[in-house]
Jmol script that loads the backbone (N, CA, C; Angstrom):
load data "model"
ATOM      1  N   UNK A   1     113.613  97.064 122.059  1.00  0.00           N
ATOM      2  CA  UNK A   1     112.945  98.150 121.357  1.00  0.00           C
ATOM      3  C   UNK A   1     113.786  99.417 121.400  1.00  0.00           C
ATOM      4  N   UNK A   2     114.345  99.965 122.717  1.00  0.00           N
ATOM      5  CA  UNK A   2     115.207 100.603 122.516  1.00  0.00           C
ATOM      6  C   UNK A   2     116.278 101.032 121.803  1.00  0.00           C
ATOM      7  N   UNK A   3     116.821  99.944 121.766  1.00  0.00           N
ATOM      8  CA  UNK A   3     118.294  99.222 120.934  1.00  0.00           C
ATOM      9  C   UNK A   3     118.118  99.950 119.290  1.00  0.00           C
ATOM     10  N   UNK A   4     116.659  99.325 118.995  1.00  0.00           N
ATOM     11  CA  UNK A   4     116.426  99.679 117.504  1.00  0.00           C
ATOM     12  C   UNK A   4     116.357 101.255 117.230  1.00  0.00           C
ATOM     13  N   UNK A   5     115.292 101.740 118.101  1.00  0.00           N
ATOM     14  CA  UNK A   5     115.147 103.069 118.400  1.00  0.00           C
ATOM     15  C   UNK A   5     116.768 104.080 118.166  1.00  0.00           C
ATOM     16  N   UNK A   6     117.375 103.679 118.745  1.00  0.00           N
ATOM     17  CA  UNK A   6     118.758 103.846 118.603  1.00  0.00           C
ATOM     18  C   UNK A   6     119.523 103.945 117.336  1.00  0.00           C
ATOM     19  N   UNK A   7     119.087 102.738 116.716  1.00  0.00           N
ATOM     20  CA  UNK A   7     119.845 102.507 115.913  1.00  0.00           C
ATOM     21  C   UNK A   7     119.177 103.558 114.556  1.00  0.00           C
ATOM     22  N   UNK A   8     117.780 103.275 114.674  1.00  0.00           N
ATOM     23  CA  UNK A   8     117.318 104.285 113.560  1.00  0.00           C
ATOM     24  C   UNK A   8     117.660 105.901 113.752  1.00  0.00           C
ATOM     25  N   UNK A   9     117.893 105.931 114.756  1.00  0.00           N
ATOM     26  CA  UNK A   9     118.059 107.637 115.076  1.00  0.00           C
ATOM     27  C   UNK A   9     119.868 107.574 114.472  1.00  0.00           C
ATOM     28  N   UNK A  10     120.336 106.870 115.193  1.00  0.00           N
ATOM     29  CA  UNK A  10     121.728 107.381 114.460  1.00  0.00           C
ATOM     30  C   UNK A  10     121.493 107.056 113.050  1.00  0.00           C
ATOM     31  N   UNK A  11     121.192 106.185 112.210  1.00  0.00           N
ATOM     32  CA  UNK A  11     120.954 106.492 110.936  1.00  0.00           C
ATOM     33  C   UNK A  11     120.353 107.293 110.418  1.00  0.00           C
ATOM     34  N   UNK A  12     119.385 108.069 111.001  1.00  0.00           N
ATOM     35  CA  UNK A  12     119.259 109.552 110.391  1.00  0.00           C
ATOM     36  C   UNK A  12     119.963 110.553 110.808  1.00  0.00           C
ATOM     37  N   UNK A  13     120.737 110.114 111.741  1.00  0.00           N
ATOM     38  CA  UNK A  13     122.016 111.020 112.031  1.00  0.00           C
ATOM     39  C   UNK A  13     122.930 111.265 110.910  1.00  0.00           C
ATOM     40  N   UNK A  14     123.056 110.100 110.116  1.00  0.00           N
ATOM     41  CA  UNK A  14     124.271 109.755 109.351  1.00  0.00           C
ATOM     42  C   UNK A  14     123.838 110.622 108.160  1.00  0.00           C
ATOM     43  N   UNK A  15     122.444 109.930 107.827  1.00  0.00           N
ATOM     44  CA  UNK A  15     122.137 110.681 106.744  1.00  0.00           C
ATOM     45  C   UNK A  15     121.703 111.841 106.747  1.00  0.00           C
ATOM     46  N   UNK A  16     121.460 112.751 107.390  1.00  0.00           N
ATOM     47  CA  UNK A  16     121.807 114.603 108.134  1.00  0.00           C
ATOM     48  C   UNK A  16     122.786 114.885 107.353  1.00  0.00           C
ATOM     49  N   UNK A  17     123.861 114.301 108.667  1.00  0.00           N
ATOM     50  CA  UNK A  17     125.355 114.635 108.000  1.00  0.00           C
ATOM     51  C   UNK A  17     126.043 114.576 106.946  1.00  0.00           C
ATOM     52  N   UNK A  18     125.985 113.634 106.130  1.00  0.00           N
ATOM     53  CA  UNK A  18     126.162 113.346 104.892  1.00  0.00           C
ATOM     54  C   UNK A  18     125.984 114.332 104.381  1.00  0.00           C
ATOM     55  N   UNK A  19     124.417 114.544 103.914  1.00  0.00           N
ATOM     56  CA  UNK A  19     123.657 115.355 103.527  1.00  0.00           C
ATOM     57  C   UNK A  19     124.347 117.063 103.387  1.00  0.00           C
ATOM     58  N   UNK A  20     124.508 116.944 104.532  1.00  0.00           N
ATOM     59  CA  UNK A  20     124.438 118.163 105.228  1.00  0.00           C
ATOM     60  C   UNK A  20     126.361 118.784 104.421  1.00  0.00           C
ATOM     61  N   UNK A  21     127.013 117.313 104.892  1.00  0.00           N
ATOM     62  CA  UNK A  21     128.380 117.895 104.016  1.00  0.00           C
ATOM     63  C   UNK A  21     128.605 118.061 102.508  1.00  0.00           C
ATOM     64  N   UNK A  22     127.343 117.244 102.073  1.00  0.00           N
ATOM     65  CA  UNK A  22     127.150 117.397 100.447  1.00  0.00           C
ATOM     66  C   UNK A  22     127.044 118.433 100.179  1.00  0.00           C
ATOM     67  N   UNK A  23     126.051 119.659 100.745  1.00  0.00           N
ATOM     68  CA  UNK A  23     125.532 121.016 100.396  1.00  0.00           C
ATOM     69  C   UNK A  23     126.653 122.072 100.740  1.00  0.00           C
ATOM     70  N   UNK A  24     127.851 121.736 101.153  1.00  0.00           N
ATOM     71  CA  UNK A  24     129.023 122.396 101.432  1.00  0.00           C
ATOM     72  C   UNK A  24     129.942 121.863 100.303  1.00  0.00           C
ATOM     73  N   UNK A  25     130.030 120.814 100.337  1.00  0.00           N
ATOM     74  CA  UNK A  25     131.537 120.238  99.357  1.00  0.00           C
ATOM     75  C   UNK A  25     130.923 120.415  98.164  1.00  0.00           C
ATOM     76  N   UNK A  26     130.017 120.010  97.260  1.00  0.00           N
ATOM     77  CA  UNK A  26     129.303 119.825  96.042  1.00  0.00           C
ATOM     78  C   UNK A  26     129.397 121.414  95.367  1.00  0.00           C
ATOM     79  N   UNK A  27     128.813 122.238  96.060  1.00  0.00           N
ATOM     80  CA  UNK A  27     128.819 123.713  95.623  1.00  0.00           C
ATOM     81  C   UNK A  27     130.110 124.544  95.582  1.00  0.00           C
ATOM     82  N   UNK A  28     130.831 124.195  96.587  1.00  0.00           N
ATOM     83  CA  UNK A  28     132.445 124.352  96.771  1.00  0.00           C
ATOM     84  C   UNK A  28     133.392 123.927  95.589  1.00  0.00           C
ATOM     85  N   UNK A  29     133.184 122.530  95.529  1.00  0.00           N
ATOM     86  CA  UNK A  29     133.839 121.958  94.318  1.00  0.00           C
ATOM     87  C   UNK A  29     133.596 122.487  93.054  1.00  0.00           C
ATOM     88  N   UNK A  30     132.695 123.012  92.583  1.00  0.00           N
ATOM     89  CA  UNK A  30     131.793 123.308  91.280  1.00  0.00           C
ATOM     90  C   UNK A  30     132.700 124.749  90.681  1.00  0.00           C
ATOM     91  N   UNK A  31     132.671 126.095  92.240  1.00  0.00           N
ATOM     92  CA  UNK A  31     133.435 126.740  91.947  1.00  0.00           C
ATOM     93  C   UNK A  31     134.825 126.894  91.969  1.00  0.00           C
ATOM     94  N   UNK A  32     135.176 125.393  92.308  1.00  0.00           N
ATOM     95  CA  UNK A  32     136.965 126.013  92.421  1.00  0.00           C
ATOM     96  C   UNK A  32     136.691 124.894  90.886  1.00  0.00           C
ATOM     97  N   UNK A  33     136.522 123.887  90.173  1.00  0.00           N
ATOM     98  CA  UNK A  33     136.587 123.198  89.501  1.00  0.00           C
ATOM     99  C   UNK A  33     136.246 124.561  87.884  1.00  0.00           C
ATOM    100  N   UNK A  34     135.418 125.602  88.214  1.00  0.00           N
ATOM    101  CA  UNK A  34     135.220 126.474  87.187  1.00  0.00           C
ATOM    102  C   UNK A  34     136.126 127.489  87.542  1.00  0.00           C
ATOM    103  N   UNK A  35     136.596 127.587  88.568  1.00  0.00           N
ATOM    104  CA  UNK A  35     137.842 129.268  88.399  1.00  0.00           C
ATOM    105  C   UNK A  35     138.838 128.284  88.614  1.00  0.00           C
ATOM    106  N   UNK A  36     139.171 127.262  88.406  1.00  0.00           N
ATOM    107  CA  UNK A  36     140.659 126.732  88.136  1.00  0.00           C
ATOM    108  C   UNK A  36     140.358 126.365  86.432  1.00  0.00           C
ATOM    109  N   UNK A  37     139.615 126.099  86.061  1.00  0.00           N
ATOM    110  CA  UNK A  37     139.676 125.592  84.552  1.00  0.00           C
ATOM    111  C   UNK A  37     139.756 123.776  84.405  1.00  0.00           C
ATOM    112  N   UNK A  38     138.888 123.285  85.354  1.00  0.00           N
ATOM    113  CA  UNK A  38     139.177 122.108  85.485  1.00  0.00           C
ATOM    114  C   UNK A  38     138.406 121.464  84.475  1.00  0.00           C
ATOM    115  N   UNK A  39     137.117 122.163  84.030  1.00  0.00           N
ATOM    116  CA  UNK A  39     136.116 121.811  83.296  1.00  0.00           C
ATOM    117  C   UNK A  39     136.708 122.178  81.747  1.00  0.00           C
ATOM    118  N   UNK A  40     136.644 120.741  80.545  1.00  0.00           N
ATOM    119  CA  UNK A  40     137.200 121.396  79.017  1.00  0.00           C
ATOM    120  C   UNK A  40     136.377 121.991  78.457  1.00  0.00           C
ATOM    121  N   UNK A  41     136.726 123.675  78.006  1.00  0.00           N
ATOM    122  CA  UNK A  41     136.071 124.280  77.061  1.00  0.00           C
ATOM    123  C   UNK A  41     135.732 125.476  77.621  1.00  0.00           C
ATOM    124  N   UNK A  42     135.946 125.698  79.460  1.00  0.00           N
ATOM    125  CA  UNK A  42     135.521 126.778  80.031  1.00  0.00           C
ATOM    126  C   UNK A  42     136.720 127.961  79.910  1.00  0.00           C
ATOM    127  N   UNK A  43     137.533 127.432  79.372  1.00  0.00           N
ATOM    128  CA  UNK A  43     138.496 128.563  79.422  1.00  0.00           C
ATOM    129  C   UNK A  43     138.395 129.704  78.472  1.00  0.00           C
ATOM    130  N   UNK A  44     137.702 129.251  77.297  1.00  0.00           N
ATOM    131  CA  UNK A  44     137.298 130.341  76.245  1.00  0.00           C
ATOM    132  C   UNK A  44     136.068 131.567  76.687  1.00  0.00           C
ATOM    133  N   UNK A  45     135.624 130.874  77.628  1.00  0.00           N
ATOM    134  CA  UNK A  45     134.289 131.878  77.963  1.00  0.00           C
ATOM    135  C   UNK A  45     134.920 133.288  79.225  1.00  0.00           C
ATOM    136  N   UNK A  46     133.673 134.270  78.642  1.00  0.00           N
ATOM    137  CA  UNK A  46     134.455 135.359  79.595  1.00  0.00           C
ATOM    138  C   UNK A  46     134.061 135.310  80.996  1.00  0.00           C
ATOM    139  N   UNK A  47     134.553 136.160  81.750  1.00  0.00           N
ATOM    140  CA  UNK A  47     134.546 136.035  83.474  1.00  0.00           C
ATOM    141  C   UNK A  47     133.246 136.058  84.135  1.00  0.00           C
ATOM    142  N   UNK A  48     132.601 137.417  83.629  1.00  0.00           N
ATOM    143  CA  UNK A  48     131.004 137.259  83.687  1.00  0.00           C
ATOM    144  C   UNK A  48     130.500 135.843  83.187  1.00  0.00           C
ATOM    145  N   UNK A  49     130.365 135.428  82.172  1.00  0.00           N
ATOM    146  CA  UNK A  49     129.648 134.067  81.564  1.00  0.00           C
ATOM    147  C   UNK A  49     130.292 132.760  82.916  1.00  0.00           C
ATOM    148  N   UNK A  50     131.842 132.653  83.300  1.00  0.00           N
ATOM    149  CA  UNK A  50     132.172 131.549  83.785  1.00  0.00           C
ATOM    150  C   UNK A  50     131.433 131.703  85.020  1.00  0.00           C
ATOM    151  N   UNK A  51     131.495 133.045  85.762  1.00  0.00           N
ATOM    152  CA  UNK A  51     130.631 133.377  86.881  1.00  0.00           C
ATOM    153  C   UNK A  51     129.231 133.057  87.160  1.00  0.00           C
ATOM    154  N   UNK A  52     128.851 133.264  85.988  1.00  0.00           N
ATOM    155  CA  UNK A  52     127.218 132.932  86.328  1.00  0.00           C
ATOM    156  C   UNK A  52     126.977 132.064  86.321  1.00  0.00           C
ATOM    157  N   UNK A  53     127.444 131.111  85.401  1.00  0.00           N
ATOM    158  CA  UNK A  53     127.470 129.244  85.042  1.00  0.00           C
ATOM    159  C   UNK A  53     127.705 128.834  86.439  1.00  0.00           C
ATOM    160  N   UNK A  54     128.922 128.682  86.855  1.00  0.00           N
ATOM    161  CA  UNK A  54     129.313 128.037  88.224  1.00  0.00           C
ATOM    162  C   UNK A  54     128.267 128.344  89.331  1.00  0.00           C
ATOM    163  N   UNK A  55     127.955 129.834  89.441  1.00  0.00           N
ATOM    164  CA  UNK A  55     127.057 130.340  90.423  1.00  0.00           C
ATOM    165  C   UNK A  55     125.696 129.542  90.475  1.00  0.00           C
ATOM    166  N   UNK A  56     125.211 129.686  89.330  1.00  0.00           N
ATOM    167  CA  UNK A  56     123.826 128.625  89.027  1.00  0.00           C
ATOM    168  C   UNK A  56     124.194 127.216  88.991  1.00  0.00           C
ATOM    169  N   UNK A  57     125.246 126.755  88.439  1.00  0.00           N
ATOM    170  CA  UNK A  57     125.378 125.646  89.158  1.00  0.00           C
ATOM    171  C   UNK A  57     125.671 124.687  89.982  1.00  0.00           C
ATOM    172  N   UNK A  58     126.749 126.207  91.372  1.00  0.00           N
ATOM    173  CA  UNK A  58     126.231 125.874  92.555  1.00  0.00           C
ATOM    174  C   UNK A  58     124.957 125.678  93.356  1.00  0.00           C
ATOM    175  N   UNK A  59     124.396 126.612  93.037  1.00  0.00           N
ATOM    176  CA  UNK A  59     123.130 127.014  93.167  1.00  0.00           C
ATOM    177  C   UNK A  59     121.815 125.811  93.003  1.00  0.00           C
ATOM    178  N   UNK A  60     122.070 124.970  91.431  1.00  0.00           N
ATOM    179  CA  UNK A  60     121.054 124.000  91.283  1.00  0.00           C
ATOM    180  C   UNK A  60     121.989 122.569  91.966  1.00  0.00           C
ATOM    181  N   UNK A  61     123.185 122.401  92.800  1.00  0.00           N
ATOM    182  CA  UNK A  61     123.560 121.229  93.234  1.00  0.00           C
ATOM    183  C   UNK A  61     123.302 121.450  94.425  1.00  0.00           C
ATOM    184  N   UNK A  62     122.755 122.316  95.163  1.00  0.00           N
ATOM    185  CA  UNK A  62     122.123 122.324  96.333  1.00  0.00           C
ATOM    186  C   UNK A  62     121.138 121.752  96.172  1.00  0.00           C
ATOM    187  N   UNK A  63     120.432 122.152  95.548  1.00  0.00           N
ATOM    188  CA  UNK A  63     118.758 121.829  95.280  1.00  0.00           C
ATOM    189  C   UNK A  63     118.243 120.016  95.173  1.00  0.00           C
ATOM    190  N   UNK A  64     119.724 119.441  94.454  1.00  0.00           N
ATOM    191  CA  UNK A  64     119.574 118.836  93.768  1.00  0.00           C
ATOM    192  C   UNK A  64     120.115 117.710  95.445  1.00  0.00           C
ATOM    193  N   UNK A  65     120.807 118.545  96.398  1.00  0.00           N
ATOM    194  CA  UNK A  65     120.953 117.504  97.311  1.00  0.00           C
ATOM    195  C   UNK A  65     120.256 117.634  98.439  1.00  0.00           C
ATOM    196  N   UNK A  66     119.246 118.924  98.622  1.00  0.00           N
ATOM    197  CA  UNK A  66     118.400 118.886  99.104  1.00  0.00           C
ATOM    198  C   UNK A  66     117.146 117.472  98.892  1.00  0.00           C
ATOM    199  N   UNK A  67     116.669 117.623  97.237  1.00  0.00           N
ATOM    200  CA  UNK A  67     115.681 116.711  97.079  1.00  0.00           C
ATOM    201  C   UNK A  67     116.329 115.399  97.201  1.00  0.00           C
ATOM    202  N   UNK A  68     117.673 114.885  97.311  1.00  0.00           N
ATOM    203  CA  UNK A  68     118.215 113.459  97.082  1.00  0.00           C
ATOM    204  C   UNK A  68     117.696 113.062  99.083  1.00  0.00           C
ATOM    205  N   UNK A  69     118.022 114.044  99.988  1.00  0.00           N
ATOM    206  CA  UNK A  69     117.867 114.171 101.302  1.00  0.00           C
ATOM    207  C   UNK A  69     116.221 113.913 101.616  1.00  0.00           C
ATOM    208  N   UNK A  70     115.213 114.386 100.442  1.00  0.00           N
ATOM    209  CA  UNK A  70     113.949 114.198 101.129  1.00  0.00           C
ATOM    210  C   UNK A  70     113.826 113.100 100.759  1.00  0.00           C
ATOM    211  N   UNK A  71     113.921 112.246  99.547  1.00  0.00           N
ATOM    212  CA  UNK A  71     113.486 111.061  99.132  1.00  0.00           C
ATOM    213  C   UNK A  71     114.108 110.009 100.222  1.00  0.00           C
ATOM    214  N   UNK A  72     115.190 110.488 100.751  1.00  0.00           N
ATOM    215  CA  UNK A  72     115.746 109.080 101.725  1.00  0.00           C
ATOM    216  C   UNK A  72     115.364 109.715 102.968  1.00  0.00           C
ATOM    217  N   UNK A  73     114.237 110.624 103.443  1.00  0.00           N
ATOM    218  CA  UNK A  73     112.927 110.933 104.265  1.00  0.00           C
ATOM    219  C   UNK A  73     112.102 109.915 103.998  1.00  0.00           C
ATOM    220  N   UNK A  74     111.671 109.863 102.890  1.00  0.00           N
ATOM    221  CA  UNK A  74     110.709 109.626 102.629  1.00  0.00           C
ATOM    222  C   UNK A  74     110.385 108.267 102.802  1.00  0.00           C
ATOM    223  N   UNK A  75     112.309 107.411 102.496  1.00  0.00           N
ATOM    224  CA  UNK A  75     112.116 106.001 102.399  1.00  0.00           C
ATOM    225  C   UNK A  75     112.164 105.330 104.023  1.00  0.00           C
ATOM    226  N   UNK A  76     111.825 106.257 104.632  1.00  0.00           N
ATOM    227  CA  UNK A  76     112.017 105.688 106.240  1.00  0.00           C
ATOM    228  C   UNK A  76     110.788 105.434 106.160  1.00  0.00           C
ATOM    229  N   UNK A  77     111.300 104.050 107.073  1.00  0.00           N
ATOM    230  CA  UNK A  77     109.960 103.335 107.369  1.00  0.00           C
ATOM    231  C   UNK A  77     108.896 104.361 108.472  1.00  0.00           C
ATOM    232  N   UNK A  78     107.952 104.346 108.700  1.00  0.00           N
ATOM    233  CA  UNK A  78     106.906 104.920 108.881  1.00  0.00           C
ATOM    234  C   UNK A  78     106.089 104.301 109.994  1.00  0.00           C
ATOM    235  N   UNK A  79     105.948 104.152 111.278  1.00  0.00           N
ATOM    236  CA  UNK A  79     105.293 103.053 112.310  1.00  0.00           C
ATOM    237  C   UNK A  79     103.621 103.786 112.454  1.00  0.00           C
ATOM    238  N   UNK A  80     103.035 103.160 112.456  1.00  0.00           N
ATOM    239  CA  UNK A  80     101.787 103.805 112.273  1.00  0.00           C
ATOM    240  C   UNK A  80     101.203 104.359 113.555  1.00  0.00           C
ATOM    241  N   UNK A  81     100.631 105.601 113.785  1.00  0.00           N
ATOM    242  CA  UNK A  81     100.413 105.800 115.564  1.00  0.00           C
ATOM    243  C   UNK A  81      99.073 105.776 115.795  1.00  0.00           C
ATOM    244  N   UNK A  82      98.138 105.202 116.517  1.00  0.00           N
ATOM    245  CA  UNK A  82      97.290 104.921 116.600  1.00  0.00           C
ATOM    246  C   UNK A  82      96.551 105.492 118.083  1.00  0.00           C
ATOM    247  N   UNK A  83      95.637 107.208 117.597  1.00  0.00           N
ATOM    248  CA  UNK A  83      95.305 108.348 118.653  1.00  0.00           C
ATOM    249  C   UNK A  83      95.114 106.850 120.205  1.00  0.00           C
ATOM    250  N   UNK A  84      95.309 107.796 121.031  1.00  0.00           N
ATOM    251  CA  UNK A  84      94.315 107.040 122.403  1.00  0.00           C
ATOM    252  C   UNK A  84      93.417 107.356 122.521  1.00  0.00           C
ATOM    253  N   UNK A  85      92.248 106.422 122.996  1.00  0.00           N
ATOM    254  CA  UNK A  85      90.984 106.414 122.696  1.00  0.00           C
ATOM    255  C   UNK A  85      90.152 107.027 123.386  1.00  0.00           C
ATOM    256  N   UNK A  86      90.959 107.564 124.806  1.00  0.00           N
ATOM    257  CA  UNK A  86      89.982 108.144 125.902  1.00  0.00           C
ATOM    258  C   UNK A  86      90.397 109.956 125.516  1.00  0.00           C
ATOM    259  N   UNK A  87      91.718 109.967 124.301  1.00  0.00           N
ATOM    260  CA  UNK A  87      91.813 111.261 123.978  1.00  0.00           C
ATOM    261  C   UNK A  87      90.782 111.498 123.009  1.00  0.00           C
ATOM    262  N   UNK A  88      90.370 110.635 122.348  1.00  0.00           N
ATOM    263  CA  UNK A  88      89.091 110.558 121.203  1.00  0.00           C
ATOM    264  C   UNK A  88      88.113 110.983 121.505  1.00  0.00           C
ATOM    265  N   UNK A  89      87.626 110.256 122.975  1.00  0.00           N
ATOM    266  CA  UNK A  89      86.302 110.683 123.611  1.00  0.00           C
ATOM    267  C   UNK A  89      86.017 111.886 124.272  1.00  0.00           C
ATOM    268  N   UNK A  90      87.463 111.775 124.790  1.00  0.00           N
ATOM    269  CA  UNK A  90      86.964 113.082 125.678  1.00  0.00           C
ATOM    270  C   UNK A  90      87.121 114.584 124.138  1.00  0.00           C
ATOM    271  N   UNK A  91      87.657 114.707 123.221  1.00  0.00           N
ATOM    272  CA  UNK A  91      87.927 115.393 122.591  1.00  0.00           C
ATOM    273  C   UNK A  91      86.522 115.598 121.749  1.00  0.00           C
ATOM    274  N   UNK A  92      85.439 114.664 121.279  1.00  0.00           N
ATOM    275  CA  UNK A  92      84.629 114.362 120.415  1.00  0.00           C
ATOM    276  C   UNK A  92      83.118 115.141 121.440  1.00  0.00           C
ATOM    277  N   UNK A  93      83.374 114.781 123.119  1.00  0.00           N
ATOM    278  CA  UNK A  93      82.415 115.551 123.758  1.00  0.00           C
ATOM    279  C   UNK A  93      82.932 116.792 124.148  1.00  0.00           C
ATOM    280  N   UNK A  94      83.891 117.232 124.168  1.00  0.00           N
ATOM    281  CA  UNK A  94      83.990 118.357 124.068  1.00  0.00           C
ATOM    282  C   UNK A  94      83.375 119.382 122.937  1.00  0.00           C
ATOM    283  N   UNK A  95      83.703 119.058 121.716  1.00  0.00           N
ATOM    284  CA  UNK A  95      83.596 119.552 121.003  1.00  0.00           C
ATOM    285  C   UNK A  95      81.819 119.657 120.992  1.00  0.00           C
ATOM    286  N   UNK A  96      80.846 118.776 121.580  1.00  0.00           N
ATOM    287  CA  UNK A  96      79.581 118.335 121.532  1.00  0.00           C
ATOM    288  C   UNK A  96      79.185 119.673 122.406  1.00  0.00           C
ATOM    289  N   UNK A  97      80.420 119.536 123.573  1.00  0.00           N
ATOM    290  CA  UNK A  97      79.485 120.106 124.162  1.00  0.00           C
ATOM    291  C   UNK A  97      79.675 121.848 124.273  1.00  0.00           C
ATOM    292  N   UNK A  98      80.474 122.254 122.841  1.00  0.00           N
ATOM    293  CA  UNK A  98      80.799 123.903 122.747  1.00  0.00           C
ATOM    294  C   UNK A  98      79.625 124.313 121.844  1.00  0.00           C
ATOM    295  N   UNK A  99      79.228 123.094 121.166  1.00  0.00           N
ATOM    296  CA  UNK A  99      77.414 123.370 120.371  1.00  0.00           C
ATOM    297  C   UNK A  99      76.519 122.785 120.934  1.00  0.00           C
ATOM    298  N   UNK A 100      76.094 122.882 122.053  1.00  0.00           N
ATOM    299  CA  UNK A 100      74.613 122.014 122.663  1.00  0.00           C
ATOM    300  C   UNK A 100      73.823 122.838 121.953  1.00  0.00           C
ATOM    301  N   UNK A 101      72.952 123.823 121.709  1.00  0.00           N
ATOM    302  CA  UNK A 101      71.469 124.493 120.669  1.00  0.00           C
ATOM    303  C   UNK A 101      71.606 123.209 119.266  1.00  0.00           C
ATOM    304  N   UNK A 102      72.807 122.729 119.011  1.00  0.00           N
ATOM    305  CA  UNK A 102      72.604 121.824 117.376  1.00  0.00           C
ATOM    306  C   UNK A 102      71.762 120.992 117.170  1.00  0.00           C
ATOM    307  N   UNK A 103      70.956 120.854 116.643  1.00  0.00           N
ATOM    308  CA  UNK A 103      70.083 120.099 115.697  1.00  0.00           C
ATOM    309  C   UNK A 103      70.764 119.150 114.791  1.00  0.00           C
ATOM    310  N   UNK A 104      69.682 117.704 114.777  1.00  0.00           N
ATOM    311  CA  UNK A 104      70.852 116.678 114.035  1.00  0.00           C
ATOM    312  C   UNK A 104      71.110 117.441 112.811  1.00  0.00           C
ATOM    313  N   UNK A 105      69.816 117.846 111.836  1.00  0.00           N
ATOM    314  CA  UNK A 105      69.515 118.235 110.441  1.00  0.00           C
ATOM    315  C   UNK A 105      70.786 119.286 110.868  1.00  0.00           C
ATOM    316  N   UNK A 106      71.115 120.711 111.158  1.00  0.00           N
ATOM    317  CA  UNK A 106      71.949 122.110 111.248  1.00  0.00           C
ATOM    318  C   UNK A 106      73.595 120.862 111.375  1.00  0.00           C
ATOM    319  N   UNK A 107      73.999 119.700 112.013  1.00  0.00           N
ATOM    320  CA  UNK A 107      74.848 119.159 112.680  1.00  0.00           C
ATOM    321  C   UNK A 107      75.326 118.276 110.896  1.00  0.00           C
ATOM    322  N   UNK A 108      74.039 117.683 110.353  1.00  0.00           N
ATOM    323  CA  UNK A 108      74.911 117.357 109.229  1.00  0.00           C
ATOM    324  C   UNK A 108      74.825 118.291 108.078  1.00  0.00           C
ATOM    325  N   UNK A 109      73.902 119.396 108.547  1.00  0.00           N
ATOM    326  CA  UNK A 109      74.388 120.520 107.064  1.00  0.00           C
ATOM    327  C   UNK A 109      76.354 121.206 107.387  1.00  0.00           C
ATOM    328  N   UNK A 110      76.608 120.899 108.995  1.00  0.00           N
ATOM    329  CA  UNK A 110      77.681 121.639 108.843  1.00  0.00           C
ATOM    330  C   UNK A 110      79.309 120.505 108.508  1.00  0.00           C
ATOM    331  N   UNK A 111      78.338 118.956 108.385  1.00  0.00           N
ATOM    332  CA  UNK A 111      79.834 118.554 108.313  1.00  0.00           C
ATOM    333  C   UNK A 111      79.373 118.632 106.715  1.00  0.00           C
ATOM    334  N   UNK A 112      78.338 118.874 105.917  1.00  0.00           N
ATOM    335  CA  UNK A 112      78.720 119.054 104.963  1.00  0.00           C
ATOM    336  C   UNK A 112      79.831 120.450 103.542  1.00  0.00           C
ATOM    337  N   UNK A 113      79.488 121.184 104.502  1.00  0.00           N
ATOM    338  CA  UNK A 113      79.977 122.281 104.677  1.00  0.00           C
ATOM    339  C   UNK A 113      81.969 121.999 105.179  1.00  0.00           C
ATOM    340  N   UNK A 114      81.836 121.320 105.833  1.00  0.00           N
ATOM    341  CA  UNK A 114      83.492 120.954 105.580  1.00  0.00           C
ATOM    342  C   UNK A 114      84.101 120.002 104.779  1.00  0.00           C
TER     343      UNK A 114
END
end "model"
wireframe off; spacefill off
backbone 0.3
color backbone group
């Protein structure tokens, strides 16, 4: 069990990092690829216009590797946790016993009320 434990943690290690170097290189690349003229057709546009283009579309390739980062969140498997039961009880009389004056009728007008 360990072993696995392990193994899933460094794979979200990996995919961190990855991640994490995408939102550096991706936005990086975008502006040296627009102030070198790597892109055809950007050379006609003026400095302001090439500026803002690159800027925003550094700007939306973050975004864009942000959300690629939650979806492979999302695709992790998921183990289901299941409360402990003596935390249930003791939690359920507690709570019983911060309203002792309640009435059943006042007790289900208020879970209706939530």
């Amino acid at each position: 069990m360990g072993c696995c434990l392990k193994l899933r943690m460094a794979r979200v290690i990996e995919k961190f990092f990855i991640t994490s170097m995408l939102m550096w290189a991706v936005p990086i690349a975008i502006l040296y690829a627009f102030n070198n003229n790597l892109f055809p057709g950007i050379a006609d546009m003026s400095p302001y216009s090439l500026t803002l283009l690159s800027g925003f579309l550094a700007v939306v390739s973050v975004n864009i590797v942000i959300a690629f980062y939650i979806y492979l969140a999302m695709r992790e498997p998921s183990e289901k946790h299941e409360p402990d039961p003596k935390f249930v009880s003791e939690a359920e009389a507690s709570v019983k016993h911060l309203v002792p004056n309640e009435t059943p009728e006042s007790s289900s007008a208020r879970k209706k009320e939530e």
